[in-house]
C-alpha positions in Angstrom: -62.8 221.1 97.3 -63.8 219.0 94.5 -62.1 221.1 92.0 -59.1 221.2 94.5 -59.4 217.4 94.3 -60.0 216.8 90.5 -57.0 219.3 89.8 -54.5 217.5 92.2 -55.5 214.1 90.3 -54.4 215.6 87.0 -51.1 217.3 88.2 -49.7 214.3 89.9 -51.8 211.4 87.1 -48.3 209.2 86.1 -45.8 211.3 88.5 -44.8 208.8 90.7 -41.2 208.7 89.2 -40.7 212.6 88.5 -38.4 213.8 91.0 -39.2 217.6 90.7 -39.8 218.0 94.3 -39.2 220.9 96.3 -39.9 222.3 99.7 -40.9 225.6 101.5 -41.0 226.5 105.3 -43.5 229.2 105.9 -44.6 230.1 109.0 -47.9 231.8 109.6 -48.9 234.4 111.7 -52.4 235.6 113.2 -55.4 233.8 115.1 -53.8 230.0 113.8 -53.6 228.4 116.8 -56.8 226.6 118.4 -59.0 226.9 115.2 -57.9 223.5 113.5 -55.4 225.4 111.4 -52.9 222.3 111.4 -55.2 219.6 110.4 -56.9 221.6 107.6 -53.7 222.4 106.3 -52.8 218.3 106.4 -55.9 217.6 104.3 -55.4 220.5 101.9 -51.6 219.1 101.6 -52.6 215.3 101.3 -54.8 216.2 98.1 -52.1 218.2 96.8 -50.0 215.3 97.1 -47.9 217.6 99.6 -45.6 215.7 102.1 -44.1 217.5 105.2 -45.5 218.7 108.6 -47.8 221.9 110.2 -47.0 222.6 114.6 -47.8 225.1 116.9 -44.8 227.2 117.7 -44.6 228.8 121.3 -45.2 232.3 119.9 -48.4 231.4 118.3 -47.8 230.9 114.9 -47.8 227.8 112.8 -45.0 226.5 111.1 -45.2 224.5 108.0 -42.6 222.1 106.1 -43.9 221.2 102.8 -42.3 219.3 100.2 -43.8 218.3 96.3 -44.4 219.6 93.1 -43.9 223.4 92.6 -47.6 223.7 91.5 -48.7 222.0 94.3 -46.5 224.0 96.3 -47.6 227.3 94.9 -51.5 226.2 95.8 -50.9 225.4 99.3 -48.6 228.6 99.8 -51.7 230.6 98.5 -54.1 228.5 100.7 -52.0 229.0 104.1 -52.9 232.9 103.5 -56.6 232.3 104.1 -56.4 229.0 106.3 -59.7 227.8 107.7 -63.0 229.6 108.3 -62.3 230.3 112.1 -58.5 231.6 111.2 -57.2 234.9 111.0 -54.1 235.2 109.1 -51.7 238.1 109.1 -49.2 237.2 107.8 -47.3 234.3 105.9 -43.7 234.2 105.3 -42.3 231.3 102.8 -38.6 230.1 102.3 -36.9 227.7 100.4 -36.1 224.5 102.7 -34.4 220.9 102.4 -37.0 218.5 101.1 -38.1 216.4 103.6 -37.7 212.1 103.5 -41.3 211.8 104.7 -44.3 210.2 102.1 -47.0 211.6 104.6 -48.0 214.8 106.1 -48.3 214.9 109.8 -49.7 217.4 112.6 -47.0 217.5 115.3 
């Protein structure tokens, strides 16, 4: 986490203006529900600087909006494959989405 931390701090250091912000929707598939999937995914997006939304979808999966820097992006993208330690992911499927208006990331 550290290193997850300490890299964040140097990708967004003085970005406050940029306005290279983008957003994916992915919704992931497997054991995700009930194993604090949503709330770890808000505190690996808040150190990426990632704004957006994680919820529980009927089907049990998780659907993520997430909205920032294409790096940042990128790190969460790869993180949603593994999720937390109680999580088993199958599968993860990413598109491009409308950036979102939202400065925070929230569990719905």
């Amino acid at each position: 986490m550290r290193t997850l931390k300490v890299f964040s701090e140097r990708l967004f250091d003085g970005c406050a203006e940029c306005e290279m912000k983008t957003a994916i929707r992915c919704v992931v598939k497997g054991r995700v529900q009930g194993v604090y999937f949503r709330q770890s995914t808000r505190e690996q997006a808040q150190q990426l600087g990632i704004s957006g939304w994680a919820k529980n979808l009927p089907d049990g999966t998780v659907e993520v909006l997430a909205c920032g820097a294409p790096e940042a992006l990128q790190i969460l993208r790869n993180w949603l494959h593994n999720g937390p330690a109680m999580a088993q992911v199958v599968d993860v499927h990413c598109q491009p989405a409308a950036p979102s208006d939202s400065n925070d990331f929230r569990v719905l």
